[in-house]
C-alpha positions as CSV (number, residue, x, y, z in Angstrom):
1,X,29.5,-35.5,-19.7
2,X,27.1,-32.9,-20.2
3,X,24.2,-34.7,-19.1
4,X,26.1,-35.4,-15.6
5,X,26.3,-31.8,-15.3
6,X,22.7,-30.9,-16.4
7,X,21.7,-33.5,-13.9
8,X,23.9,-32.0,-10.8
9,X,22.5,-28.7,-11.9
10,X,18.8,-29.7,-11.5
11,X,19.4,-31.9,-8.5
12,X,20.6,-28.4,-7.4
13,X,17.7,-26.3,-7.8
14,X,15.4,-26.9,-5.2
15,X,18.4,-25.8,-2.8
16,X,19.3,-22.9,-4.5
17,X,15.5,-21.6,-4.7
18,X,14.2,-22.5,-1.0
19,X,17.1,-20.1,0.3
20,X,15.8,-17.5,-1.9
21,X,12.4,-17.0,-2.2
22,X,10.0,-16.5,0.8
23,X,6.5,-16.3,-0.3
24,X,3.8,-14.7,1.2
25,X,0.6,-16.5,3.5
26,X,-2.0,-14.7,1.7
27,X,-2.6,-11.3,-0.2
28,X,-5.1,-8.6,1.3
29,X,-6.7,-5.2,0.8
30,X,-8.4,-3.0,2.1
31,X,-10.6,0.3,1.1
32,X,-12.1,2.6,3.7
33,X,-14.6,5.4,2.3
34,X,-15.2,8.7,3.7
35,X,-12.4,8.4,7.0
36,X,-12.5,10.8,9.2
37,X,-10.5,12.0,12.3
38,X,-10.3,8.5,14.2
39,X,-8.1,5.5,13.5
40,X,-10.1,3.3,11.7
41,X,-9.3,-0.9,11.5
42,X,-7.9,-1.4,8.0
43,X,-6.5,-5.1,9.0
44,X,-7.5,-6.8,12.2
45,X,-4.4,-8.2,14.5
46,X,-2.2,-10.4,12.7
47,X,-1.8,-13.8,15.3
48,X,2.1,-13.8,16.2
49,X,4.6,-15.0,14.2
50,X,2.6,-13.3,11.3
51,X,3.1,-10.0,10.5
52,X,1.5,-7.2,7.5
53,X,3.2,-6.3,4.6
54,X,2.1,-3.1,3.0
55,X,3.1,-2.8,-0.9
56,X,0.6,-0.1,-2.4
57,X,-1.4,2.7,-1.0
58,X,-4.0,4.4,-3.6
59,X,-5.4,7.8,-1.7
60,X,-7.8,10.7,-2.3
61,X,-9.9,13.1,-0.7
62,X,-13.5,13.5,-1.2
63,X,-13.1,17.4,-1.3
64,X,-11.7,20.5,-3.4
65,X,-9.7,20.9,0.1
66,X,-6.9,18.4,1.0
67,X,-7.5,15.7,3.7
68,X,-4.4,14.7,6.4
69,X,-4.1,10.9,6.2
70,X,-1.4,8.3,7.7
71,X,-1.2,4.2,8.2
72,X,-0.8,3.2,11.8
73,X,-0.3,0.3,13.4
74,X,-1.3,-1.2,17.3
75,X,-2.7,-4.1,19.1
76,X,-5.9,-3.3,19.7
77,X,-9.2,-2.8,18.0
78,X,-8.5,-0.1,15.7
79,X,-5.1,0.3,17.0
80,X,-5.5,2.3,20.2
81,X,-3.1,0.2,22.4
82,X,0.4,0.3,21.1
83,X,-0.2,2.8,18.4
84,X,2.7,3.6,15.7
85,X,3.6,5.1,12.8
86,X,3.8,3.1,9.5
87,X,3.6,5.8,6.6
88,X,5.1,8.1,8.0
89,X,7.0,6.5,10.4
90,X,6.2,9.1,13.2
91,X,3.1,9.0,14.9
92,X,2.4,12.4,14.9
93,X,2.8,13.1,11.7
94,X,0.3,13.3,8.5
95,X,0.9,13.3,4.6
96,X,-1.7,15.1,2.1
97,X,-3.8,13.4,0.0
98,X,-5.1,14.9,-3.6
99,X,-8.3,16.7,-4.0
100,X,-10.9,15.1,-6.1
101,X,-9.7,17.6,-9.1
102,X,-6.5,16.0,-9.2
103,X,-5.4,12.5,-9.9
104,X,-5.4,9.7,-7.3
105,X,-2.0,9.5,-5.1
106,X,-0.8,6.0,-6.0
107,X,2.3,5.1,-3.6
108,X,3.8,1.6,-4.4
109,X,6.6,1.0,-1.9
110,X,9.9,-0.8,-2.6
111,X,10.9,-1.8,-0.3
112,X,7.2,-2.5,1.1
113,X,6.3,-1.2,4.7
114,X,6.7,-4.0,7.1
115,X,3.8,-4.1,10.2
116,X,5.3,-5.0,13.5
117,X,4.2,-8.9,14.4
118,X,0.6,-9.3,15.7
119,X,0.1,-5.6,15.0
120,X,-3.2,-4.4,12.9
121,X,-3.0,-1.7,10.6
122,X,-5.3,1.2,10.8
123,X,-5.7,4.3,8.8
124,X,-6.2,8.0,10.4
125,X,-7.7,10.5,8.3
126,X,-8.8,14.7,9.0
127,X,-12.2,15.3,10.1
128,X,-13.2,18.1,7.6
129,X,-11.8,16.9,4.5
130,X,-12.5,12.9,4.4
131,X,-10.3,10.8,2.4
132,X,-10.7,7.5,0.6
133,X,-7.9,4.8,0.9
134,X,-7.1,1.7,-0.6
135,X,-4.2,-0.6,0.8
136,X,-2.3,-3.6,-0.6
137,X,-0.2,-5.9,1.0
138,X,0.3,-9.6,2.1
139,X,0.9,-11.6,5.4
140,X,4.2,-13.1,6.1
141,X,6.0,-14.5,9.1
């Protein structure tokens, strides 16, 4: 009797799991050096259905003075058609990265940021105090 049930129960699994899990098409990252005040091309388009996933960010400036910095996405090179806010969520809007004194901002997000489909991701950064960036993520669709 218990191998009838042990049997069901494996028969099962494949079920069970395919409903559960969706894995992603491929991981990705991306580092920019030096970024200053102009939407730079972190990930090109994504071709619809796909879309980015964003799960880490690791920033800092390359200054004693802090540099502006935030993830955009659009549809064109280096997003200037279509452009929105990813991290923050409004366009306008900036966050501060470290100085070089201080340690490395390292963001992981849970849940992760999820990119529009077919949008790129770009980064904007401040034109006096330049930030490095490093992003993580993985296509899905």
């Amino acid at each position: 009797m218990k191998r009838i049930g042990l049997i069901a129960l494996l028969l099962l699994l494949p079920a069970l799991a395919s409903g559960q899990v969706q894995f992603p098409r491929g991981v990705w990252t991306c580092s920019l050096a030096d970024l200053a005040a102009v939407l730079t091309e972190c990930q090109a388009a994504a071709t619809s259905p796909d879309y980015y996933v964003v799960t880490q960010l690791i920033v800092q400036t390359t200054t004693s003075t802090s540099g502006a910095y935030a993830v955009r996405t659009g549809t064109g090179t280096n997003c200037v058609t279509g452009t929105a806010g990813l991290f923050p969520s409004a366009t306008s809007a900036t966050f501060k990265a470290p100085i070089t004194t201080n340690p490395t901002a390292v963001i992981n997000f849970n849940p992760p940021l999820q990119a529009p489909v077919g949008a790129a991701i770009c980064v904007f950064g401040t034109g006096t105090n330049l930030i490095n960036i490093q992003l993580i993520g993985y296509t899905n669709r």
